[in-house]
TIBA-888211 format. One record per residue (C-alpha): residue in one letter; y, z, x; residue number from 1; chain. Coordinates in Angstrom, 1 decimal, padded with zeros to 4 digits. Example, Ala and Ser with C-alpha at 12.3 -4.5 7.8 and 13.67 -1.06 7.14 Angstrom:
<recs>
+----+--------+--------+--------+-----+----+
! aa !      y !      z !      x !   i ! ch !
+----+--------+--------+--------+-----+----+
!  A ! -004.5 !  007.8 !  012.3 !   1 !  A !
!  S ! -001.1 !  007.1 !  013.7 !   2 !  A !
+----+--------+--------+--------+-----+----+
</recs>
This chain:
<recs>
+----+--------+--------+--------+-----+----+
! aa !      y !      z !      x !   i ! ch !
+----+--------+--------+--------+-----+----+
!  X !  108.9 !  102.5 !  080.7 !   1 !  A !
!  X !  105.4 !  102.1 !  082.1 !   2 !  A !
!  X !  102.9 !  104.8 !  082.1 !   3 !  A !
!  X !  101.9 !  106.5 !  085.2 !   4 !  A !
!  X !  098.1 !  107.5 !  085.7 !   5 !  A !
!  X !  096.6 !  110.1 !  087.9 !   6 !  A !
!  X !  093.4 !  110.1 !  089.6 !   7 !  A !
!  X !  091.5 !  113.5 !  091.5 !   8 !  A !
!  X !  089.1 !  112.4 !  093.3 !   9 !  A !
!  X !  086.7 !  114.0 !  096.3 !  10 !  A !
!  X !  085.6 !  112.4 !  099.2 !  11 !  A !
!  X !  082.4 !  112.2 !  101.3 !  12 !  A !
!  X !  081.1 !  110.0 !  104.4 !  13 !  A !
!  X !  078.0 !  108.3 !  103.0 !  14 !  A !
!  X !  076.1 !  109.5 !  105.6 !  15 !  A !
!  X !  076.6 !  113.5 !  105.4 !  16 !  A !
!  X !  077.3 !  113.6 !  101.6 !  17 !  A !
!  X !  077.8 !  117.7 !  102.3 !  18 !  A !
!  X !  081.0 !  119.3 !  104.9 !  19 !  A !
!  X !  083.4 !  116.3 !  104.9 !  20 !  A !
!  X !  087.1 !  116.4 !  104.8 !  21 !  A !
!  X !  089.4 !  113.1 !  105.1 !  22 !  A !
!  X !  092.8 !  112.6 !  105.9 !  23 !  A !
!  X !  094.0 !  109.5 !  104.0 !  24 !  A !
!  X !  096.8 !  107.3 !  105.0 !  25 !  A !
!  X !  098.1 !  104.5 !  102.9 !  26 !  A !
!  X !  099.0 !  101.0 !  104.6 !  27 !  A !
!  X !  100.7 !  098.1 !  103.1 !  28 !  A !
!  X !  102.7 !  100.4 !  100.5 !  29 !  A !
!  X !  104.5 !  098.9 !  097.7 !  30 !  A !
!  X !  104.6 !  102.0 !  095.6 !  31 !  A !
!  X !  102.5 !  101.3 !  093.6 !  32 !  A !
!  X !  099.5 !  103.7 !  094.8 !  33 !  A !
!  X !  100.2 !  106.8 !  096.4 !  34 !  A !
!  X !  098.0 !  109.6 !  097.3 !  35 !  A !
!  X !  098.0 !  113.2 !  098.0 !  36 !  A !
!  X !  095.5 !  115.3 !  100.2 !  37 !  A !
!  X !  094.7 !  118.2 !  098.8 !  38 !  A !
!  X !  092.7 !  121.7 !  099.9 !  39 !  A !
!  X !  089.0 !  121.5 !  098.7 !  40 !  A !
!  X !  085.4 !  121.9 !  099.6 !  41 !  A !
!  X !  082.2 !  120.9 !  100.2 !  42 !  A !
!  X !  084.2 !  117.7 !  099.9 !  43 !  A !
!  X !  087.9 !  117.1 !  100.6 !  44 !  A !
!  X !  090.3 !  116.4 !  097.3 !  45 !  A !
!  X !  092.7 !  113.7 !  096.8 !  46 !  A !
!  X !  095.0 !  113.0 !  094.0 !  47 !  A !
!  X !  095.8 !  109.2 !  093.4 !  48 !  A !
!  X !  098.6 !  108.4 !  091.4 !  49 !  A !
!  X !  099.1 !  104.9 !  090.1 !  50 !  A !
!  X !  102.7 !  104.3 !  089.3 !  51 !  A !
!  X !  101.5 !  101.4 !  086.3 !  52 !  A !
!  X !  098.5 !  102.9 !  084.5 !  53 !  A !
!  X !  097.9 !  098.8 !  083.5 !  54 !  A !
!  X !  097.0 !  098.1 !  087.2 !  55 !  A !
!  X !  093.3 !  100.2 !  086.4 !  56 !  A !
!  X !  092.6 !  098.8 !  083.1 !  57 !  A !
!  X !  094.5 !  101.8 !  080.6 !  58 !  A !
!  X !  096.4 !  100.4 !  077.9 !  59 !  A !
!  X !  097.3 !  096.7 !  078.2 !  60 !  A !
!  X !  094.5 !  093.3 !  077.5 !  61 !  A !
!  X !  091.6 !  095.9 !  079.3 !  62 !  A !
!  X !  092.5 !  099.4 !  077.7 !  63 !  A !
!  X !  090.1 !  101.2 !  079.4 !  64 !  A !
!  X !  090.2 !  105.3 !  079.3 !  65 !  A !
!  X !  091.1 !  107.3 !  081.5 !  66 !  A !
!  X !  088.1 !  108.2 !  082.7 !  67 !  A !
!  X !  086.8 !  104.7 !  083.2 !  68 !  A !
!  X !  090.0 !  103.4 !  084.6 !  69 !  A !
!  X !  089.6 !  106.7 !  087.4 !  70 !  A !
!  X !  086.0 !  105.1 !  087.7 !  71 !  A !
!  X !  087.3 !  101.8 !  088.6 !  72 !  A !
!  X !  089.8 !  103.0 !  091.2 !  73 !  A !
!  X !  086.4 !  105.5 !  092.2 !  74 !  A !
!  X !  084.5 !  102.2 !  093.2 !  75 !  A !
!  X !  087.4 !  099.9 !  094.6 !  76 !  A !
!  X !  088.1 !  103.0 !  097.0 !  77 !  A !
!  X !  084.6 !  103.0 !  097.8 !  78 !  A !
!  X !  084.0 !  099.0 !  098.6 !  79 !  A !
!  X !  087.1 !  099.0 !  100.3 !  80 !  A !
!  X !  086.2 !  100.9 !  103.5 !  81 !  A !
!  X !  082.8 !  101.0 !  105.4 !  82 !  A !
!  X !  081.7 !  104.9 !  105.1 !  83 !  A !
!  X !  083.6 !  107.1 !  102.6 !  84 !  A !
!  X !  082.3 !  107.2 !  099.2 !  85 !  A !
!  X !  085.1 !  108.3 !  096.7 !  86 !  A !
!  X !  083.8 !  110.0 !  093.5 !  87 !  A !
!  X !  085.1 !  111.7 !  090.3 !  88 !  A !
!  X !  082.8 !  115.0 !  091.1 !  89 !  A !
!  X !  084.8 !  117.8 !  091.1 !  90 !  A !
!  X !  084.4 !  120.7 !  093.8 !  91 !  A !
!  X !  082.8 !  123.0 !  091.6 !  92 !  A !
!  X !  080.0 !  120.5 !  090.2 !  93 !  A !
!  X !  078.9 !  120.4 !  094.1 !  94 !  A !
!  X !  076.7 !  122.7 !  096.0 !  95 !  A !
!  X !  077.9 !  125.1 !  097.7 !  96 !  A !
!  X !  077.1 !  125.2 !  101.9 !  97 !  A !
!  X !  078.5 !  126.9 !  105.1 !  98 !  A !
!  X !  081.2 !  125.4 !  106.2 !  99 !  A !
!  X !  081.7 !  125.4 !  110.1 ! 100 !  A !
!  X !  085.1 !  124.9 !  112.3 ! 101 !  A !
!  X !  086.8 !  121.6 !  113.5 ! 102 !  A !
!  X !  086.7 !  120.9 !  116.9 ! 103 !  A !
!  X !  088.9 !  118.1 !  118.0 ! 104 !  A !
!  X !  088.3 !  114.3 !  117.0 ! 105 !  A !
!  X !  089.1 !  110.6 !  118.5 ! 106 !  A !
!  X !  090.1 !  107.1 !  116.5 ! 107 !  A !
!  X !  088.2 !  103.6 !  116.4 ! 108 !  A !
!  X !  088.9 !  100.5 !  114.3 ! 109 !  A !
!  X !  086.3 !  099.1 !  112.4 ! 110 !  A !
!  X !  086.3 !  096.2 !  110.1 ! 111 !  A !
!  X !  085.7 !  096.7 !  106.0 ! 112 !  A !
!  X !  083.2 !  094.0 !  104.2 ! 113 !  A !
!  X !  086.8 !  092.5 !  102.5 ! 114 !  A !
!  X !  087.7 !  092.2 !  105.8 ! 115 !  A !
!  X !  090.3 !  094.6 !  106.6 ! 116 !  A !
!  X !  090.8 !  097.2 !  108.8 ! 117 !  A !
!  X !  089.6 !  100.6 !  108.6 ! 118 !  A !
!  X !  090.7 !  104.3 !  111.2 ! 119 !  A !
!  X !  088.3 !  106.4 !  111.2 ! 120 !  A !
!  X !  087.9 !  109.9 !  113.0 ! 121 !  A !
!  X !  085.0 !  111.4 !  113.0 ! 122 !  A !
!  X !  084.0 !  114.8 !  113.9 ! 123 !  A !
!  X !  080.3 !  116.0 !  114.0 ! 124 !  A !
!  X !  079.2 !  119.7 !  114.6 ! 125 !  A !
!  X !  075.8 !  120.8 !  113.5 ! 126 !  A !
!  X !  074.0 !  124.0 !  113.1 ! 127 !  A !
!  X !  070.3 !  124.7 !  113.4 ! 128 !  A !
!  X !  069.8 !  123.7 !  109.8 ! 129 !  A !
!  X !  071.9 !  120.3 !  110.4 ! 130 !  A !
!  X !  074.8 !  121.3 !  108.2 ! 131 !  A !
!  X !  078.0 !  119.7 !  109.2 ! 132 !  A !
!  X !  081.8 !  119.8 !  109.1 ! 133 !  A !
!  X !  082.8 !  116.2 !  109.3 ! 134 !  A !
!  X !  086.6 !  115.8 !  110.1 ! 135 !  A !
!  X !  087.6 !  112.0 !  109.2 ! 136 !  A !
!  X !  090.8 !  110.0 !  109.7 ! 137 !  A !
!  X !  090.8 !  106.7 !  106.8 ! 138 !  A !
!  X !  093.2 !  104.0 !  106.3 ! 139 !  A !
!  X !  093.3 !  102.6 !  103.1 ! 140 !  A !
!  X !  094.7 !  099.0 !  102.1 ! 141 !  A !
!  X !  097.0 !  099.3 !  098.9 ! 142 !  A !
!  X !  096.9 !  095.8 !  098.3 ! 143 !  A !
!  X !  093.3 !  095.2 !  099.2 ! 144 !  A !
!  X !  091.8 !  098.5 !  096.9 ! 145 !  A !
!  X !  094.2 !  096.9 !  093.9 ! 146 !  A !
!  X !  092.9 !  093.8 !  094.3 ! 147 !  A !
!  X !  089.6 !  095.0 !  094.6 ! 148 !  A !
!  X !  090.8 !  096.8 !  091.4 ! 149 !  A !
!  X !  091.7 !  093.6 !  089.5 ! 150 !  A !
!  X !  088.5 !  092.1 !  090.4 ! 151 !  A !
!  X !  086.3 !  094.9 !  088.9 ! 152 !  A !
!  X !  088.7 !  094.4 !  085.2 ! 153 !  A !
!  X !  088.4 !  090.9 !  085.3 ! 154 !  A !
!  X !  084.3 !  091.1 !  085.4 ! 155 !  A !
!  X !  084.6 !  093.9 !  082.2 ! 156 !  A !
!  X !  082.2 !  095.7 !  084.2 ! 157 !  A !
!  X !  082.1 !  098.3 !  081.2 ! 158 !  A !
!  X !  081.7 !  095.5 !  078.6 ! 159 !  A !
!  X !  078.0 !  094.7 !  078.0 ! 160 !  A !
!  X !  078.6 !  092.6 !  074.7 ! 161 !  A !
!  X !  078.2 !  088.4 !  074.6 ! 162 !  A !
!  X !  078.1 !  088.3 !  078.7 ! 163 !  A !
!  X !  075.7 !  086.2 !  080.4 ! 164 !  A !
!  X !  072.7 !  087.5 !  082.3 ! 165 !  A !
!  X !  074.4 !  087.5 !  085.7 ! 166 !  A !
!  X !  077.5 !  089.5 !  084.5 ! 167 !  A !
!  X !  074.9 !  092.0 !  083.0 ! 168 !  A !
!  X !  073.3 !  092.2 !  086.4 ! 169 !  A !
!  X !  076.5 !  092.7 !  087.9 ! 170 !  A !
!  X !  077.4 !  095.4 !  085.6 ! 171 !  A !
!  X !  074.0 !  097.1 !  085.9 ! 172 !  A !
!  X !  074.6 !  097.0 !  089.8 ! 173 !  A !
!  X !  078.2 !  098.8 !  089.2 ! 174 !  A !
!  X !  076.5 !  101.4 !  087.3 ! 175 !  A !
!  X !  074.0 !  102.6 !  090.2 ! 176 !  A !
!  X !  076.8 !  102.2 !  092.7 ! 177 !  A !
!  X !  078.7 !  104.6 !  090.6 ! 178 !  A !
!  X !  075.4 !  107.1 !  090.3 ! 179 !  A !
!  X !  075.3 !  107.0 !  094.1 ! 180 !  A !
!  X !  078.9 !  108.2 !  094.3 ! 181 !  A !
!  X !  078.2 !  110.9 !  091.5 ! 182 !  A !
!  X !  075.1 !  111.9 !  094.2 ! 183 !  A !
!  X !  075.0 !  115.1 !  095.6 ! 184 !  A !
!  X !  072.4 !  114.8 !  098.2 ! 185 !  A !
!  X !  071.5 !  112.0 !  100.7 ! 186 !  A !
!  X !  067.8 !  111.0 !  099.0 ! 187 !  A !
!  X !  069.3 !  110.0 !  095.6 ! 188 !  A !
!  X !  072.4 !  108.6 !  097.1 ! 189 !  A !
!  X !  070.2 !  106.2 !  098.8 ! 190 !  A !
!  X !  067.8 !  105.4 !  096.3 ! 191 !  A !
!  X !  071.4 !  105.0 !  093.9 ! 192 !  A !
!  X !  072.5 !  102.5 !  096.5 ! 193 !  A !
!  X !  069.5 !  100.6 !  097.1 ! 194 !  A !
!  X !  069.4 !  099.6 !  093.6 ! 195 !  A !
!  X !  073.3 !  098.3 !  093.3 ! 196 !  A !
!  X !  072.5 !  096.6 !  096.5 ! 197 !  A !
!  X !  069.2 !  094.7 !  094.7 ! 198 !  A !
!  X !  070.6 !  094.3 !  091.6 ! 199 !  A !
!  X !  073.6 !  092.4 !  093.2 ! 200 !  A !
!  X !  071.2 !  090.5 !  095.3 ! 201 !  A !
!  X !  069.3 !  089.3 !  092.5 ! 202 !  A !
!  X !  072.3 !  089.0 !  089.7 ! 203 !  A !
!  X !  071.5 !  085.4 !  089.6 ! 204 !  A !
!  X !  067.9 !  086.0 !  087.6 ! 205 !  A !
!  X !  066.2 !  084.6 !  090.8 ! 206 !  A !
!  X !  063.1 !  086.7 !  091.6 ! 207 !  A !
!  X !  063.4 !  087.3 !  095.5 ! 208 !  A !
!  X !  060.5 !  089.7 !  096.8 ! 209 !  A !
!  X !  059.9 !  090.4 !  100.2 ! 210 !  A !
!  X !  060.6 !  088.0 !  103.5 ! 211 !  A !
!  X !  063.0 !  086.3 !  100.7 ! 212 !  A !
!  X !  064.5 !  088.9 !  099.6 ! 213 !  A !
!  X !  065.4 !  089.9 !  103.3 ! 214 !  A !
!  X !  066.4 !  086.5 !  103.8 ! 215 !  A !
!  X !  069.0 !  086.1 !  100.8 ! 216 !  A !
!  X !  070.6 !  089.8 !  101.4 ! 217 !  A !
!  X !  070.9 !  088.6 !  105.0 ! 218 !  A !
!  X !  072.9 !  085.5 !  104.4 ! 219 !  A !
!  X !  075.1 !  087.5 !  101.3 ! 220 !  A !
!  X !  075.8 !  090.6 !  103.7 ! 221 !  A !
!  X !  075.8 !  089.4 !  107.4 ! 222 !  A !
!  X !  073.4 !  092.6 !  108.4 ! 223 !  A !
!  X !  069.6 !  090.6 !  110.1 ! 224 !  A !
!  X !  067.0 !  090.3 !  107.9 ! 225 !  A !
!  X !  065.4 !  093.0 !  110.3 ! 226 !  A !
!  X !  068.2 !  095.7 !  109.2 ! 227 !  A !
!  X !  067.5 !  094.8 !  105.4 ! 228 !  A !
!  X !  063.9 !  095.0 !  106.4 ! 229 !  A !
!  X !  064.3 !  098.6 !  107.5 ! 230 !  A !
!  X !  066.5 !  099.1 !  104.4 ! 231 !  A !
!  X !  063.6 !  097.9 !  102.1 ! 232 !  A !
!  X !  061.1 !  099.8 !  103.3 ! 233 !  A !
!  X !  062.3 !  103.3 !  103.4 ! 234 !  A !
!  X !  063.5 !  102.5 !  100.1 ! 235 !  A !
!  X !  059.8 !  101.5 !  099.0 ! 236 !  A !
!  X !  058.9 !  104.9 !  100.9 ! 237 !  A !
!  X !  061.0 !  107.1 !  098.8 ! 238 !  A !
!  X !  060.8 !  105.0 !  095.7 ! 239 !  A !
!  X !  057.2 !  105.1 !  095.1 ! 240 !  A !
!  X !  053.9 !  107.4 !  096.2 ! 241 !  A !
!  X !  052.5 !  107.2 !  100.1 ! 242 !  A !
!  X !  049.3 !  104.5 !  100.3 ! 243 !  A !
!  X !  048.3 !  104.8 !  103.7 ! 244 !  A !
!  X !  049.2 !  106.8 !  107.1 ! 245 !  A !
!  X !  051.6 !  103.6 !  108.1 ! 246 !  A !
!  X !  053.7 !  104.9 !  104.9 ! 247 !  A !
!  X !  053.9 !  108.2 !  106.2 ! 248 !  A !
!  X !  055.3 !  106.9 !  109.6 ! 249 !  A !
!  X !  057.6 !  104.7 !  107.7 ! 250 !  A !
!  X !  058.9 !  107.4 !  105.2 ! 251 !  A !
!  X !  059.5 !  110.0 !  108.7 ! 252 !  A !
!  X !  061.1 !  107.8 !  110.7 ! 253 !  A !
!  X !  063.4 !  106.6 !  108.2 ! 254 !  A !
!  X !  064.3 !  110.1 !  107.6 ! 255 !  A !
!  X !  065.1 !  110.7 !  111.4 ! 256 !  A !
!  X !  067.4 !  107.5 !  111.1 ! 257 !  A !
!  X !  069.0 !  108.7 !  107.4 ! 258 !  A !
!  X !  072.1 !  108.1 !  109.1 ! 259 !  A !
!  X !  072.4 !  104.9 !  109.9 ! 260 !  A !
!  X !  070.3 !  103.6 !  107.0 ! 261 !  A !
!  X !  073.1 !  105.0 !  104.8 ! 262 !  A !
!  X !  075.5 !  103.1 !  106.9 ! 263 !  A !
!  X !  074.0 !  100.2 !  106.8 ! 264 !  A !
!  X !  072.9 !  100.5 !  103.4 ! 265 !  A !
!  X !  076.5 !  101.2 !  102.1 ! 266 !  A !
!  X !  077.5 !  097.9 !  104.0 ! 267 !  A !
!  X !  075.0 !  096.2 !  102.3 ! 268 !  A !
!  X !  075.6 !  097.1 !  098.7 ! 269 !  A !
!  X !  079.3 !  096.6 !  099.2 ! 270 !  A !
!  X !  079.4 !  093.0 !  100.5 ! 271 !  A !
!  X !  076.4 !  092.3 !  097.8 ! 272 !  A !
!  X !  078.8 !  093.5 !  095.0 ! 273 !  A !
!  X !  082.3 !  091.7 !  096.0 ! 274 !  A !
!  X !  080.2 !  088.6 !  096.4 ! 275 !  A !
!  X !  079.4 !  088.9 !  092.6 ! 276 !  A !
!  X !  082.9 !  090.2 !  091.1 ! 277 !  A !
+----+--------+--------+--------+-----+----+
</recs>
């Protein structure tokens, strides 16, 4: 007789973080993930059931708790599609917003940094003050978030003791990709995801500032060096204090752009990671 884990998690596009509500489907199916949609807000609620705890790390060589092993499946959710970041925040640890009617949505197919493929539906209405009900169709891969899975046990990404400096680096890269899924607003999601994106950039010990830093991310993510440019520096905007009037037009338009930042950002710190795990 195996043991059978559980998993609640919420669910929020990286680049709204607030009125979001996702309709998952699971393809590839062997049983041994399933998953539930269930009624909640700001952010929709789904319950994952593993049918062999062992799969996310409880019990077994790994035996993780249950709260890390829900962390693990948290993050290989998360790397495994472009633009829904799964977390274990609970409805009532979120803020609290107006939430506004659906209004009818369409389907694209996008490709996931491992290489799958990802439907999404998205549906975007805004009020004066910008919030948002978000309406959003995602496929998940069984096999590919379980492999994912396997990948983040194997590197003992909760194990700091007798590990080398790049599986430290690594580890330190999980943990601020796991405080930007615990983020409740889009600011500190970024600056969360910035630094999981460096860190995994740089797990090596090599010191890469600048036009070679750009470079390096570039080749390790596929996005140009000008997209990780225009990541860098509204990071550095939000990061530390404005030095001249050139910050200030830096930090505004990378606030009118949020949006895609995020996006691209997300893409970033996800294909950084699952080259280091």
């Amino acid at each position: 007789m195996v043991d059978t884990l559980t998993v609640v998690l919420t669910a929020a596009l990286v680049d709204n973080l607030a009125w979001t509500e996702v309709e998952i489907t699971l393809e590839n199916s062997v049983g041994r993930l399933s998953i539930e949609d269930c009624e909640g807000s700001p952010r929709s609620v789904h319950r994952f059931t593993v049918r062999d705890a062992i799969d996310l790390g409880c019990g077994g060589v790994h035996n993780l708790t249950t709260q890390q092993a829900g962390l693990v499946l948290a993050i290989s959710c998360s790397l495994t599609n472009l633009r829904i970041l799964f977390s274990p925040l609970q409805p009532h640890q979120l803020p609290v917003s107006l939430k506004l009617g659906k209004v009818p949505s369409k389907v694209e197919m996008v490709g996931t940094p491992a290489g799958k493929h990802l439907t999404l539906t998205d549906t975007l209405r805004l009020t004066d003050s910008a919030s948002a009900l978000i309406e959003t169709k995602l496929s998940l891969d069984e096999s590919q978030v379980l492999n994912v899975s396997n990948r983040l046990l194997t590197a003992r990404v909760f194990d700091t003791t007798n590990r080398s400096l790049l599986e430290l680096n690594v580890s330190e890269s999980i943990k601020s990709y796991q405080e930007a899924l615990e983020s409740v607003n889009r600011l500190s999601c970024y600056k969360s995801l910035y630094n999981a994106f460096e860190k995994a950039v740089t797990a090596d010990g090599v010191e890469r500032k600048n036009t070679v830093f750009d470079t390096a991310a570039s080749a390790l993510t596929g996005l140009t060096t000008a997209d990780i440019l225009s990541l860098r520096r509204f990071n550095n905007r939000v990061k530390h204090a404005l030095r001249n009037k050139n910050d200030i037009a830096v930090l505004k338009d990378g606030e009118a752009q949020l949006a895609q930042l995020a996006r691209n950002l997300k893409r970033a710190a996800d294909c950084a990671i699952l080259s280091r795990i």
